[in-house]
ZAGUGU-480796 format. One line per field, with one value per residue (C-alpha): residue number from 1; residue in three letters; x negated, y, z. Coordinates in pm, whole numbers. Layout:
% ZAGUGU-480796
pos <- [NUM	...];
code <- [ALA	...];
x <- [X	...];
y <- [Y	...];
z <- [Z	...];
This chain:
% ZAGUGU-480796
pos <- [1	2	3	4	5	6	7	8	9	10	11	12	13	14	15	16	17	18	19	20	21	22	23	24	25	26	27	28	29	30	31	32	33	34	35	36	37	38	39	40	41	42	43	44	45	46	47	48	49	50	51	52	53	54	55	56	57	58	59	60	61	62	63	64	65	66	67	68	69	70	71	72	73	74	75	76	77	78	79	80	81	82	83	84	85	86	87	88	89	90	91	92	93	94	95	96	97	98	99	100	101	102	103	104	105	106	107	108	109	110	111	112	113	114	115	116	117	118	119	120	121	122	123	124	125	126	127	128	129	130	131	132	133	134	135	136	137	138	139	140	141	142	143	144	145	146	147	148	149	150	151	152	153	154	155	156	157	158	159	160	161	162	163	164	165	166	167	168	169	170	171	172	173	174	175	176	177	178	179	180	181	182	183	184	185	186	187	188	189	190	191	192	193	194	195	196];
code <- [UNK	UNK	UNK	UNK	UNK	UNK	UNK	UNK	UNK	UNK	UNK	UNK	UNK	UNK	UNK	UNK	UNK	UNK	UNK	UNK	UNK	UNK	UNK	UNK	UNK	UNK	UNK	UNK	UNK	UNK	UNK	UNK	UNK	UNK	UNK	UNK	UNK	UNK	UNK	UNK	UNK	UNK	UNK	UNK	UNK	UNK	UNK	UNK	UNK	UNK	UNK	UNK	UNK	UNK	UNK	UNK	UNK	UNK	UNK	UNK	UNK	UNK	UNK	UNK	UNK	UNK	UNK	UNK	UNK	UNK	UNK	UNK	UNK	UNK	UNK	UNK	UNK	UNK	UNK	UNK	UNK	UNK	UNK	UNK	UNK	UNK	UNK	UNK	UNK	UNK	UNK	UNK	UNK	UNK	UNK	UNK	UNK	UNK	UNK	UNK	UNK	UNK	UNK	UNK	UNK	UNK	UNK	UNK	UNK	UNK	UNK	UNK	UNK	UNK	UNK	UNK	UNK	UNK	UNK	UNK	UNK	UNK	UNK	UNK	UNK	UNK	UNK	UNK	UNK	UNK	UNK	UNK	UNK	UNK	UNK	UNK	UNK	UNK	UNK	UNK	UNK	UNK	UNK	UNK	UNK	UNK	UNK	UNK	UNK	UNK	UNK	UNK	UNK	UNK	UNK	UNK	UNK	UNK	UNK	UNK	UNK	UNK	UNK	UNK	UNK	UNK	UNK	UNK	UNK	UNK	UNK	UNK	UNK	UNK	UNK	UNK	UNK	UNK	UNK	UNK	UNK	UNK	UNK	UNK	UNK	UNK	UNK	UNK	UNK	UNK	UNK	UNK	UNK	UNK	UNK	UNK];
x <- [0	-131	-53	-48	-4	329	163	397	648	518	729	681	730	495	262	282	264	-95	-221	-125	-309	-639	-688	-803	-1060	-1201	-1520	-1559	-1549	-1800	-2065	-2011	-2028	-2338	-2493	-2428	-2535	-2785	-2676	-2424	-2275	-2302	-2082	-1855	-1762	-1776	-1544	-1316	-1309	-1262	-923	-779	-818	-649	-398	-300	-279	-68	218	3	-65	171	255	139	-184	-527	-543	-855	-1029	-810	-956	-1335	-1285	-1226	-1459	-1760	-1570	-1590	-1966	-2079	-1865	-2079	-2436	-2341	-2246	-2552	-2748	-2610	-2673	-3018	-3150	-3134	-3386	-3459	-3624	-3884	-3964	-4137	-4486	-4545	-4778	-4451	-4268	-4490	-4487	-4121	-4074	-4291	-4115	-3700	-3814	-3935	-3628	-3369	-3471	-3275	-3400	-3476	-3685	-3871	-3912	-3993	-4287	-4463	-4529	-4803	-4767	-4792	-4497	-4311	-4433	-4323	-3988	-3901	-4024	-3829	-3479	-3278	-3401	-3082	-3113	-3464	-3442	-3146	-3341	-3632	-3516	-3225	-3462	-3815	-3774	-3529	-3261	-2909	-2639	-2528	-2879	-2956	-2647	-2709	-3059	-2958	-2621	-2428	-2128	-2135	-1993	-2227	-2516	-2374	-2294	-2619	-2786	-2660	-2655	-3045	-3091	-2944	-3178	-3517	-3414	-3382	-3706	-3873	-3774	-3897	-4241	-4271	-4194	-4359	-4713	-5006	-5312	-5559	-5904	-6197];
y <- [0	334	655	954	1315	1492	1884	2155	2334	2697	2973	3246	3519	3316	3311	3685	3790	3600	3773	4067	4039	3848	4102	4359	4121	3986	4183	4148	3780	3766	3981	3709	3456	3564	3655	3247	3098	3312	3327	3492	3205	3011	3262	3274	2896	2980	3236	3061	2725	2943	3124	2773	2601	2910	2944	2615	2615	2953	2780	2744	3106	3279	3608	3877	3705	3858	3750	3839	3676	3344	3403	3459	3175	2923	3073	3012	2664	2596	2683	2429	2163	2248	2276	1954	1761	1891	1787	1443	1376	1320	1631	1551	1595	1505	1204	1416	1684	1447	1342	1000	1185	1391	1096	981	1344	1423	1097	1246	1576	1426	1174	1505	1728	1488	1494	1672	1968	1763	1525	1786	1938	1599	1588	1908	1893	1796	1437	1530	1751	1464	1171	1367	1482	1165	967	1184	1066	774	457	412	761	721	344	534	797	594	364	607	934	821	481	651	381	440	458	135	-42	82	-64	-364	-370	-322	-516	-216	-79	201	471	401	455	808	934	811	983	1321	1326	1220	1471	1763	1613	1622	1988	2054	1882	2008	2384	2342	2228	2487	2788	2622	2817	2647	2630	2898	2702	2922];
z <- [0	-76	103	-86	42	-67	-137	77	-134	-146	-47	-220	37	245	-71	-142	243	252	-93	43	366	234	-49	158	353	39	-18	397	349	80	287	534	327	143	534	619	248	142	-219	-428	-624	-251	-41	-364	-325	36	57	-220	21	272	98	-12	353	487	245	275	642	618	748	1103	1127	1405	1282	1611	1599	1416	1050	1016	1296	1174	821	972	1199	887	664	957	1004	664	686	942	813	448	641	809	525	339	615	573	226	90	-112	-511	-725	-1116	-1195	-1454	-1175	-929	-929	-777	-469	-423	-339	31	98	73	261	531	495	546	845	1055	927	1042	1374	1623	1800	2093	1955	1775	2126	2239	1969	2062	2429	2596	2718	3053	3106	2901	3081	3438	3313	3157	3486	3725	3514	3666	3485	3314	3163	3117	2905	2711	2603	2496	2293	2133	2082	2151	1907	1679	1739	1658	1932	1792	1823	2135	2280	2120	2284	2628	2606	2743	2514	2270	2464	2744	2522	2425	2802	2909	2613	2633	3027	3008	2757	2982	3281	3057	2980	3323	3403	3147	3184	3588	3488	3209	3537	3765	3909	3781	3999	3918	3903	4046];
C-alpha cells in the first residue's frame, strides 16, 4: 500500500494575504540569506526554500503574531537543516579533476572534518589535562566515552561492545561529555606552579 500526500487546497485570500506580507521582507530575506550561504545564487535557493516552507505552512501562522520573525525563523531553520544535510553527504567531485595523490589526501582531509568539535578538542590537548579529566569521570562515563569518541565507534557499536542498550550509550555519552568539559575547563583555570 502506498501513502500519498493529498496537497492543501489553497485559499486564495490566504494566498494573497501572505504575498502581500512576504513582499516587503524579500530583499531582507535575501541579505540574510546571502549573510548564512555566502553566495548569491546560494541565499537565492535559500530564501526561495525558505518562501515555499512558509507558504506552505501559512495555514499554522496565528494572525497577532510577528510574521517576520516566523519568516526569519524558517529561513535560519531551513539553513541548518541544508548545512546539516551537506554535512552528511560526501563532497562531489569530477572524476577528470582528481589526481590520484589527491585521493589519500582528501581521505585524510573528510576523516578530521567529520569529527565533532569535541573530539577535535579531544585531539589538541596535551595528554595530561586529558588523561586527568578523563580519569576523574565515573568509569561508566569514562568506558562510554572511549570507545564512542576516543575509538570513533558508533552509538550502535559501542552498545554492542559493552552489552548495554542504545539509549544508554547516548545518556552516558553526552553526560560524560558535559563532565570532561567541566574537568577540562577546571584544569585549564587552575594556578600552575611557578618554578623558580
Amino acid at each position: 500500500m502506498t501513502v500519498t500526500s493529498v496537497p492543501r487546497p489553497i485559499d486564495p485570500a490566504a494566498a494573497d494575504r501572505f504575498a502581500r506580507d512576504a513582499q516587503p521582507l524579500f530583499d531582507a530575506l535575501l541579505r540574510r540569506a546571502r549573510g548564512l550561504t555566502k553566495t548569491t545564487a546560494d541565499a537565492e535557493d535559500l530564501v526561495q526554500d525558505t518562501l515555499l516552507h512558509a507558504f506552505m505552512g501559512y495555514h499554522t501562522f496565528r494572525d497577532g503574531t510577528d510574521f517576520k520573525a516566523w519568516l526569519f525563523r524558517i529561513l535560519y531553520n531551513r539553513w541548518v537543516s541544508g548545512f546539516r544535510a551537506k554535512q552528511r553527504r560526501p563532497s562531489e567531485v569530477p572524476v577528470d579533476d582528481v589526481a590520484e595523490g589527491d585521493l589519500a589526501d582528501s581521505a585524510a582531509r573528510s576523516s578530521t572534518a567529520s569529527r565533532s568539535a569535541e573530539a577535535e578538542a579531544l585531539t589538541r590537548l596535551p595528554d595530561r589535562d586529558l588523561r586527568s579529566a578523563m580519569a576523574s569521570l565515573p568509569e561508566d562515563f569514562r568506558t562510554v566515552l572511549f570507545y564512542a569518541e576516543i575509538q570513533g565507534h558508533t552509538y550502535a557499536e559501542t552498545a554492542v561492545i559493552l552489552n548495554i542498550p542504545r539509549g544508554t550509550v547516548m545518556s552516558r555519552a553526552s553526560r560524560g561529555r558535559q563532565r570532561l568539559r567541566v574537568a577540562l575547563a577546571d584544569s585549564a583555570y587552575a594556578p600552575t606552579a611557578q618554578i623558580a
